[in-house]
MIKE-531124 format. One line per 8 residues: number of its first residue (from 1); for each residue x, z, y of C-alpha. Coordinates in steps of 0.001 Angstrom, whole numbers. Layout:
<recs>
NUM	X:Z:Y | ... .
</recs>
This chain:
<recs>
1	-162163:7983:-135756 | -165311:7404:-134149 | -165265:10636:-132395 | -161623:10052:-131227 | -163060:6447:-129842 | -165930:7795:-128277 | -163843:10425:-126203 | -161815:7551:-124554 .
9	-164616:6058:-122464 | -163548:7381:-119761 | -159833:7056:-119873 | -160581:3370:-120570 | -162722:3571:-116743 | -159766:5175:-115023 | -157310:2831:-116724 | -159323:-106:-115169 .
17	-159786:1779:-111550 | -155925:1947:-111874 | -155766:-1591:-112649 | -158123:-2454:-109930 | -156619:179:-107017 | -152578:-1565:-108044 | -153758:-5079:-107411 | -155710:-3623:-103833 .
25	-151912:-2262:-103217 | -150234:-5405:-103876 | -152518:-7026:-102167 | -151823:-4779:-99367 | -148238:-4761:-99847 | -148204:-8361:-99059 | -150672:-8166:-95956 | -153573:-9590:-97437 .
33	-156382:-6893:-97181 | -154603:-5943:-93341 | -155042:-9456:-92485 | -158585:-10369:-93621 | -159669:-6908:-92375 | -158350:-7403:-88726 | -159532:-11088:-89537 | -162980:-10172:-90023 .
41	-164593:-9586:-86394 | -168189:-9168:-87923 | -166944:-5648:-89375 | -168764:-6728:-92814 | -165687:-6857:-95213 | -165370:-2898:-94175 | -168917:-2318:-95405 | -168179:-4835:-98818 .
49	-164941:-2664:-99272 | -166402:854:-98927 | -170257:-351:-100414 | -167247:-1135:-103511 | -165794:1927:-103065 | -168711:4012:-103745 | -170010:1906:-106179 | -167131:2296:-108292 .
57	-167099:6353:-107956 | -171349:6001:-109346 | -169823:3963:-111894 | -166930:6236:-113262 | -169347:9083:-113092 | -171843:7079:-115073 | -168638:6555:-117635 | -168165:10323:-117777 .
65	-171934:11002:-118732 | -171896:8045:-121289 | -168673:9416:-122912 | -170662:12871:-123053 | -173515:11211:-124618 | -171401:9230:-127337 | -169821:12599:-128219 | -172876:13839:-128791 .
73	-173614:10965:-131376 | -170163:11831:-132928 | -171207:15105:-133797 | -174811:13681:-134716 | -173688:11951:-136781 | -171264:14498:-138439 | -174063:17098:-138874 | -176213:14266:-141053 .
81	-173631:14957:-143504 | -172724:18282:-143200 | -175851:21201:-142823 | -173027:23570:-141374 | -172610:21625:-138091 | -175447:21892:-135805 | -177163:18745:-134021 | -175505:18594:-130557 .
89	-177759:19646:-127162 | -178096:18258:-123938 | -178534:14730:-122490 | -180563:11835:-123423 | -179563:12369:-127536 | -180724:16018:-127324 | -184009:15128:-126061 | -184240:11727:-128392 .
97	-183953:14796:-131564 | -186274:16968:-130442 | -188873:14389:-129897 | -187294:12877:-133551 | -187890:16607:-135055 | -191892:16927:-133668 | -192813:13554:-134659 | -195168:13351:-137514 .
105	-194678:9510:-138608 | -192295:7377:-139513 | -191923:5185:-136679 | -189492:5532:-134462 | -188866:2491:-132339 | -190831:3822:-129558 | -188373:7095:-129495 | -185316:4794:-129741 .
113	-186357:2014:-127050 | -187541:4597:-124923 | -183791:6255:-125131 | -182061:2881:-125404 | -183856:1923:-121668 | -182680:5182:-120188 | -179396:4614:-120676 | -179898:683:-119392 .
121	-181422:2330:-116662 | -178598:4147:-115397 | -176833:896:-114414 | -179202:-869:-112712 | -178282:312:-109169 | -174513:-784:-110197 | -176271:-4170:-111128 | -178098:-4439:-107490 .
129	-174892:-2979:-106024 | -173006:-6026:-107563 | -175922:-8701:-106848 | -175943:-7002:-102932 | -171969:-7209:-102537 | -172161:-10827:-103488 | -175120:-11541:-100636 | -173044:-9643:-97762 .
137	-170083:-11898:-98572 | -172427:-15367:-98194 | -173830:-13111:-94977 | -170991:-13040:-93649 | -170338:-17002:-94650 | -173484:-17493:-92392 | -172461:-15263:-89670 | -168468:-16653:-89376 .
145	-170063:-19923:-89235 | -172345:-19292:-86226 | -169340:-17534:-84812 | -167792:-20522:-85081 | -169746:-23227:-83850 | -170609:-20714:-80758 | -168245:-22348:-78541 | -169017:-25677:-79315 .
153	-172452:-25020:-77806 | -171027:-23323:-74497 | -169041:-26742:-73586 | -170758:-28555:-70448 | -167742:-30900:-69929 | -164863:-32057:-71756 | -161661:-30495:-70691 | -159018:-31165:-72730 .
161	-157378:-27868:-71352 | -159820:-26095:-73210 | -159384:-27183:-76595 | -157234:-24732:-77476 | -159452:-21944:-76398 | -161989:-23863:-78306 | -159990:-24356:-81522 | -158647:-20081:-81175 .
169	-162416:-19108:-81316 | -163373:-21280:-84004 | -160798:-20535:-86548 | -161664:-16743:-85695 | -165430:-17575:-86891 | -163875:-19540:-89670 | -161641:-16570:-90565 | -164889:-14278:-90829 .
177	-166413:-16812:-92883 | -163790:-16730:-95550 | -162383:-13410:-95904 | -165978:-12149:-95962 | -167174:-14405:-98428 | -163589:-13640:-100585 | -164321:-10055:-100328 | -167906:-10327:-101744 .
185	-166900:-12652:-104511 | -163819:-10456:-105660 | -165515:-7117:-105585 | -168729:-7878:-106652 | -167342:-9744:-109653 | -165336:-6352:-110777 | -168160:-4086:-110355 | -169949:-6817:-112674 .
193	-167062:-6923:-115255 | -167397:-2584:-114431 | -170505:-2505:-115542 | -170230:-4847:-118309 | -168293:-2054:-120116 | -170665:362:-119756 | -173522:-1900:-120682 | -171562:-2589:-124272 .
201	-170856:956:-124837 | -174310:2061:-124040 | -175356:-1307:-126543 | -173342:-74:-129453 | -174231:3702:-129148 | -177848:2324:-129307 | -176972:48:-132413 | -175439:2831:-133657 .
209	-178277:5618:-133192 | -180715:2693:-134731 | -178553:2780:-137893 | -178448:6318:-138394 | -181914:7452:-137616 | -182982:4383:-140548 | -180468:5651:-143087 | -180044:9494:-142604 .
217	-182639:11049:-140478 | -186237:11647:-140899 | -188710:12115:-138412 | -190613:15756:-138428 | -187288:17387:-140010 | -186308:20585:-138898 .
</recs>
């Protein structure tokens, strides 16, 4: 059952890029991304989109290697009861064993911290990616705003002839203000919640690994 769990990791990822790409088409569908796009004169809801974008392909990749890894444990943990499967290669859990198998002590919490932070360091450019979508949407907050209160400064005289010109080019500087900030709110919180799901599976498989190693395996075994 574990096994079976372990191997979904990365349908559950492409399940939630599915959810994630159906509300971008209804959102589409209805105008929304055209309109904040064409809305957005400072260009910086392109670069939140496709920062996203990329971000999003690191993190399904990321999915596929933890999924590999928490096979691995599967079959770890199916060889500690049965001699006539052998202890899986490859990856971060290969390398934890063989330093497990030359270790002459029975201490091991340097072997499994030092495993448990490589996999917590895999997501910490998804965690920056998130923190840095967030800042370009309050960049372009700043940026719409001095868009916006640009033509206030240009006025010498009033005209009231030119108040409409005035008010066009301040709701476009208003416009970049919003739709940039929404953009950096919306997909920097889903790369967070993203990430979040990796950060829990990589947590458990850790948990996990902490268990066995205590219970079934012994450091300097062959």
């Amino acid at each position: 059952m574990h096994e079976l769990k372990d191997a979904n990791l990365v349908f559950r990822a492409l399940i939630i890029l599915g959810l994630v790409a159906f509300g971008f088409y209804i959102a589409e569908d209805r105008g929304l991304v055209s309109l904040a796009l064409d809305s957005d004169k400072s260009y910086i809801s392109y670069l939140i989109l496709g920062l996203y974008g990329l971000a999003s392909a690191h993190w399904l990749w990321l999915a596929q290697r933890l999924g590999e890894e928490r096979r691995r444990f599967a079959i770890l943990e199916a060889a500690s009861t049965d001699p006539e499967i052998l202890d899986p290669e490859g990856g971060l859990l290969g390398a934890f064993l063989s330093n497990l198998r030359v270790k002459t002590d029975s201490d091991t919490s340097a072997l499994l911290e030092a495993f448990g932070d490589e996999l917590a360091n895999r997501h910490a450019l998804g965690h920056f990616t998130s923190d840095v979508l967030l800042k370009l949407g309050l960049l372009g907050t700043v940026v719409g705003f001095i868009l916006m209160l640009l033509p206030v400064g240009e006025i010498t005289e009033f005209d009231p002839s030119l108040m409409q010109q005035l008010l066009s080019a301040m709701s476009g500087g208003m416009a970049v203000a919003l739709y940039t900030t929404l953009a950096g709110l919306v997909t920097s919180t889903l790369l967070a919640l993203q990430y979040h799901l990796l950060d829990t599976s990589a947590a458990q498989l850790v948990t996990r690994l902490h268990v066995l190693v205590d219970v079934r395996l012994k450091p300097g075994a062959a």
